[in-house]
C-alpha positions in Angstrom: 82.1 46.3 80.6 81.8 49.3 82.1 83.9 52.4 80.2 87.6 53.1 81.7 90.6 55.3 80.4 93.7 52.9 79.4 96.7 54.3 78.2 98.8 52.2 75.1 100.8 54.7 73.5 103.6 54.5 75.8 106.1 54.5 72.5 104.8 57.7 72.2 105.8 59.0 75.6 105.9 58.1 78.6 104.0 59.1 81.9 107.3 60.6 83.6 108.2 58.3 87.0 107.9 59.7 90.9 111.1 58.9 90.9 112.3 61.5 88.4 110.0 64.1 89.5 111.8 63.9 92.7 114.9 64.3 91.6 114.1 67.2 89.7 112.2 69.4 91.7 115.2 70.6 93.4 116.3 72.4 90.7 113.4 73.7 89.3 113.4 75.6 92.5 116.6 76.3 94.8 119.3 75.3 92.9 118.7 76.6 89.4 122.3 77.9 88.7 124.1 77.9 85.6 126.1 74.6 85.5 129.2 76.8 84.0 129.3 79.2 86.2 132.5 79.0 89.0 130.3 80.1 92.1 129.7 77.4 94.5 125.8 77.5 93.3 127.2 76.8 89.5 129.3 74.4 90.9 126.3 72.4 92.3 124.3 72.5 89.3 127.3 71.1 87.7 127.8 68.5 90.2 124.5 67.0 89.5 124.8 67.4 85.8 128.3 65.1 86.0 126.9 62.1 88.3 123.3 61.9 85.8 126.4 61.5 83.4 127.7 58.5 85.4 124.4 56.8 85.6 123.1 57.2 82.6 126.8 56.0 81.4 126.7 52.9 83.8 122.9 51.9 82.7 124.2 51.0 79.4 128.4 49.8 79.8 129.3 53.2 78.6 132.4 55.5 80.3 131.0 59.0 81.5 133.2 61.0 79.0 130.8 59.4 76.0 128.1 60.4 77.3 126.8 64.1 75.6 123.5 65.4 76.2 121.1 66.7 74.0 117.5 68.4 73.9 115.8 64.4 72.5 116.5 61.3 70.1 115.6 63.5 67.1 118.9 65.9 68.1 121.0 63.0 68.9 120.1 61.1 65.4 120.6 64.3 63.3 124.1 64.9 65.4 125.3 61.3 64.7 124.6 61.6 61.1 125.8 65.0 60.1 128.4 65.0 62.7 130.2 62.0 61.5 129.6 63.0 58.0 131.0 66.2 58.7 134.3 64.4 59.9 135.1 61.9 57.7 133.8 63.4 54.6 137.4 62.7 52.9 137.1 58.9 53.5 134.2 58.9 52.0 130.6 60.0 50.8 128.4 56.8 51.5 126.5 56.0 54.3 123.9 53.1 54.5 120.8 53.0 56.9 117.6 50.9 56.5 114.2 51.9 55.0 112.1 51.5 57.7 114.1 54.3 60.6 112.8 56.9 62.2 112.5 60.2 59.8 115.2 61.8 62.0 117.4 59.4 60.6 115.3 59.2 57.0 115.4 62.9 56.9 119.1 63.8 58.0 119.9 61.2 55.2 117.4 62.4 52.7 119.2 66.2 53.1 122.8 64.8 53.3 121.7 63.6 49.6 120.8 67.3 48.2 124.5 67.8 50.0 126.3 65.6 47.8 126.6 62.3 49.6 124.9 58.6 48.5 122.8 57.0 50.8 121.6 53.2 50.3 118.2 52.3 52.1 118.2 48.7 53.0 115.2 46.5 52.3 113.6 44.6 55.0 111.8 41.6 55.0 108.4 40.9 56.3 109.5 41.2 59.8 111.4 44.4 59.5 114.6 42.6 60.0 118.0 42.9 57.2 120.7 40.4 57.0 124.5 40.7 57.6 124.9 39.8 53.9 122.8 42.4 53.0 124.9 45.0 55.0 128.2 43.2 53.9 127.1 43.5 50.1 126.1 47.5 50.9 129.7 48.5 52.4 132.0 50.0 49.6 135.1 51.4 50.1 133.7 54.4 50.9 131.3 54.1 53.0 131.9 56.2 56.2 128.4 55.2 58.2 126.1 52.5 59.0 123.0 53.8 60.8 120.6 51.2 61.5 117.6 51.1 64.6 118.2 48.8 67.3 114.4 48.6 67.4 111.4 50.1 65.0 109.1 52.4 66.7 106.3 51.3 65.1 106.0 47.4 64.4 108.6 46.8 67.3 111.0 44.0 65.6 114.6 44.4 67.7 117.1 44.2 64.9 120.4 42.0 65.4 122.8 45.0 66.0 125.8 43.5 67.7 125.6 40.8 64.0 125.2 44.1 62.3 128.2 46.1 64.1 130.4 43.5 63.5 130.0 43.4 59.9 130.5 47.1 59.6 133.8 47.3 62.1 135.4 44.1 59.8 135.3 47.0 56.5 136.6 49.4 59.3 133.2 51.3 58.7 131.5 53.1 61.9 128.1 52.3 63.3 124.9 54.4 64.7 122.1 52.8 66.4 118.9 54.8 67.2 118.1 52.8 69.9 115.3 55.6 71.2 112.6 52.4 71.5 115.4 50.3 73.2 117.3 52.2 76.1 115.2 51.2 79.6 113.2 48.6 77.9 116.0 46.1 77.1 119.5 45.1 78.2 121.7 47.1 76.6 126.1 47.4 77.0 127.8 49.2 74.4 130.8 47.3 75.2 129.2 43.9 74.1 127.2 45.3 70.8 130.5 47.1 69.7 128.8 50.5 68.7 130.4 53.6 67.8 127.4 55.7 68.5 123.8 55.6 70.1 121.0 57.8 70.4 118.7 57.9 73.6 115.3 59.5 74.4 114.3 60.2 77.8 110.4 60.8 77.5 110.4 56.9 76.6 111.5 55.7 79.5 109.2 58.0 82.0 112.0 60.7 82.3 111.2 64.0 80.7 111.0 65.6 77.4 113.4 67.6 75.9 116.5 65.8 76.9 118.0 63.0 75.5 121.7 61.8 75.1 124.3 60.8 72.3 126.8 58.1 73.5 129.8 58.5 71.4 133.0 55.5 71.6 136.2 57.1 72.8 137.8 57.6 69.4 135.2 57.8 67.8 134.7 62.0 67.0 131.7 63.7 65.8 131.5 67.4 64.4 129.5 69.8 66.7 126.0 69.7 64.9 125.2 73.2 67.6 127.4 76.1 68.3 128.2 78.1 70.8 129.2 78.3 74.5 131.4 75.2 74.0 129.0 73.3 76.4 129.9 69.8 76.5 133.6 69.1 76.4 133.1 71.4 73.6 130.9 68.8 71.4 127.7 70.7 71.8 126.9 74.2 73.0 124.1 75.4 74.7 123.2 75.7 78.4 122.5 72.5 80.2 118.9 71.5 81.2 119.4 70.7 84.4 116.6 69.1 85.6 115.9 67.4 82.6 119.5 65.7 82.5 118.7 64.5 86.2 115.0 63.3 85.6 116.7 61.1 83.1 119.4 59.8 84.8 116.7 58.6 87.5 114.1 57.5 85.1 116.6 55.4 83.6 118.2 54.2 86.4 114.9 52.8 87.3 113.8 51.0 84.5 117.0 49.3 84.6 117.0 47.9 88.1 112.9 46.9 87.7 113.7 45.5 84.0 113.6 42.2 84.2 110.5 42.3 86.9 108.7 44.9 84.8 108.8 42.9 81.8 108.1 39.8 82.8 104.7 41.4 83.4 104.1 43.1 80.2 105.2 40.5 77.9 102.9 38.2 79.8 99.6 41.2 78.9 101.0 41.5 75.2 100.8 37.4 74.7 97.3 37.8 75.9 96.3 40.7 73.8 98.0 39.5 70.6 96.1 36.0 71.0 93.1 38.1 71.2 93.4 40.4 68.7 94.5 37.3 66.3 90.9 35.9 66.3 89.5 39.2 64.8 89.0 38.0 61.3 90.8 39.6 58.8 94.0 40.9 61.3 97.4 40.4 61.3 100.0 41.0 63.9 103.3 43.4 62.3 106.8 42.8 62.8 108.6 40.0 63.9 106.4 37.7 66.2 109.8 36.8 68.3 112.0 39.3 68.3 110.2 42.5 69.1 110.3 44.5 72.1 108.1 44.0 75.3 105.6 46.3 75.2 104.9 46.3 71.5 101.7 45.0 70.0 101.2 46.3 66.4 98.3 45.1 64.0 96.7 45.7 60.7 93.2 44.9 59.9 91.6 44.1 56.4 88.4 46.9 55.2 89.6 49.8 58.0 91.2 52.8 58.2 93.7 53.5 60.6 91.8 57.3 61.7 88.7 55.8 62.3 90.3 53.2 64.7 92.0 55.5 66.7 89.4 57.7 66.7 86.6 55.6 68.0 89.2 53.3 70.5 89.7 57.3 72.0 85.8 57.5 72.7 85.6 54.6 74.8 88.7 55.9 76.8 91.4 53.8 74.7 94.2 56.0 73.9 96.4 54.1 71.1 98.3 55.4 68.1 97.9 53.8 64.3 102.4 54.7 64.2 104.9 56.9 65.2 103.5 59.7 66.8 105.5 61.9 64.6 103.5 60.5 61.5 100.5 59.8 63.4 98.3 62.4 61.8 99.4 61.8 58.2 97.0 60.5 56.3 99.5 58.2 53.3 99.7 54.4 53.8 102.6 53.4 57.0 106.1 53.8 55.3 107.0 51.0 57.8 105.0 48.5 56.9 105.1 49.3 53.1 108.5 48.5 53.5 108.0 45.2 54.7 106.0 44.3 52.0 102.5 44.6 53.1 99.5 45.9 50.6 98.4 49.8 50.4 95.4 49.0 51.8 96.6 47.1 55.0 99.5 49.7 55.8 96.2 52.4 55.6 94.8 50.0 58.5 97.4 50.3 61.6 96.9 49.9 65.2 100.0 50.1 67.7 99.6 49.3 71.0 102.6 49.7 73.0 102.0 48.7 77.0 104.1 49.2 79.9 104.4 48.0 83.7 101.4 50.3 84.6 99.6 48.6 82.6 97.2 46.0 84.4 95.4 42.9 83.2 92.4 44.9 83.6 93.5 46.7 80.6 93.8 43.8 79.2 90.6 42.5 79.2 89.0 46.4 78.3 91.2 46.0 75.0 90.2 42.8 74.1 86.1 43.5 74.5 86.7 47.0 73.1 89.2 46.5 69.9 86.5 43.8 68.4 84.0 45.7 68.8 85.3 48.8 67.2 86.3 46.8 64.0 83.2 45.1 63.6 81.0 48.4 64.0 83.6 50.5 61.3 83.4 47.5 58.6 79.4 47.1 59.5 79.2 51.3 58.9 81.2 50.7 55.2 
């Protein structure tokens, strides 16, 4: 087949979307004001700053007053944790998260240790999925914070948050959810799942990088994590980015009116790609095998290392990731799926192919002639 370039690292980022380029051009150019400033070009600025607020706050049930924005998921996970710590620090010093989140929620919690405060890690099973008993046994009197990932960045499994919530609000306990991998890919109100606080990404949902957004429940207050200006109703200083805020706003408007059309499509190509990659002797598909989100297709494959994979898929015009793309370049064993229970050797051998709608069956097919052949020649070269 002849060679062709195919982009699956779309968990990564995100090609960002026509339709967010065209809504931010405008103020990359004439109207670049300061949103805080009183003059009628400030005033402007700020008037497209407030309705991305009311989009971004309708894509996902929330009211535009819990909506703050901030420079990416990373920010927005790092502000839920320490800013709710910061709060309710006399109720308590415990918060509980799972061992297989993102490191800006293992890391926040990893420091908020050295500070003082005890952190329990939840197991996961196979899938990279926890029970509600599991969470209900975790909860002590005081614990002040569950923070657990609507959906892993790496093997994909969607976890059973509104289950979760509700086991945390019955011990009057508040609840995170990075759900970074989730917003634009999958229905989401926060009125329904009952959270307290959600972190969103815009790069991974074609808007840009650099901006993403904390929705926090009315009631629910955080500490300001960045000081300053008093940008932000005061919650979090710094001047807005403009057209970041507004490239969101339209990125994510869009991938919530094409949702259900969009991934009709892609979970159609990752059916066909995970049957194919299943004959491969000696692979195994991560996460759960039901509830995972669309585009996700994660493997492992016996007597390979995850580097030489993505290195030889990138010469014939492949472009994948072995995990997060903030671990990507390590070199240790995944942390994800050596939480779920998988050998040293195997979690050394990740693939992660995440599609979405511009991906074509064409792709398809280049993946499943390309990927065998790749393993084959790398175990042959051993």
């Amino acid at each position: 087949m002849e060679k062709r370039i195919v982009y699956v690292d779309n968990a990564a980022t995100t090609a960002l979307s026509d339709k967010a380029l065209e809504a931010m051009l405008p103020y990359f150019g004439g109207h670049y004001a300061n949103p805080s400033a009183i003059h009628d070009y400030g005033l402007y600025a700020k008037a497209a700053v407030e309705r991305s607020r009311r989009l971004i706050a309708s894509s996902i049930g929330a009211k535009n007053n819990e909506i703050f924005f901030t420079s990416g998921g990373s920010e927005s996970d790092n502000w839920a944790l320490r800013g709710i710590v910061e709060k309710y620090s006399s109720k308590g010093k415990h918060i509980i998260t799972t061992a297989i989140e993102h490191n800006a929620v293992i890391k926040t919690a990893e420091a908020l240790e050295k500070q003082g405060y005890e952190v329990t890690y939840l197991p996961v099973d196979k899938y990279g999925q926890i029970t509600t008993k599991q969470l209900s046994d975790a909860i002590r009197d005081d614990t002040i914070l569950v923070s657990i990932m609507m959906a892993n960045n790496e093997i994909g499994t969607i976890l059973p948050i509104k289950e979760l919530c509700d086991v945390a609000h019955k011990r009057n306990v508040l609840f995170h959810t990075d759900a970074v991998q989730a917003v634009g890919h999958i229905k989401i109100n926060v009125r329904e799942l009952g959270i307290d606080l959600l972190s969103i990404s815009s790069h991974k949902f074609q808007g840009p990088k650099g901006v993403g957004a904390l929705f926090v429940r009315i009631g629910c207050t955080v500490s300001p994590l960045i000081y300053g200006g008093g940008q932000e109703k005061g919650s979090r200083s710094g001047t807005e980015n403009v057209p970041g805020v507004v490239g969101m706003a339209a990125a994510l408007e869009d991938a919530v009116l094409h949702m259900n059309d969009n991934n009709k499509k892609i979970i159609s190509m990752r059916e066909r790609l995970i049957q194919g990659i299943l004959k491969i002797p000696g692979s195994y598909l991560t996460g759960d095998p039901k509830n995972r989100l669309p585009g996700n297709a994660s493997f492992a494959f016996e007597g390979v290392d995850k580097k030489p994979i993505v290195a030889s898929l990138s010469k014939e015009g492949i472009y994948a990731s072995s995990a997060s793309a903030c671990s990507a370049g390590s070199v240790k064993p995944s942390r994800i799926l050596l939480a779920t229970g998988a050998s040293e050797s195997l979690a050394y051998s990740t693939l992660r192919i995440t599609l979405n709608e511009h991906n074509s069956e064409a792709d398809i097919d280049y993946l499943l002639d390309t990927i065998p052949m790749v393993i084959s020649d790398l175990r042959n070269s051993i």
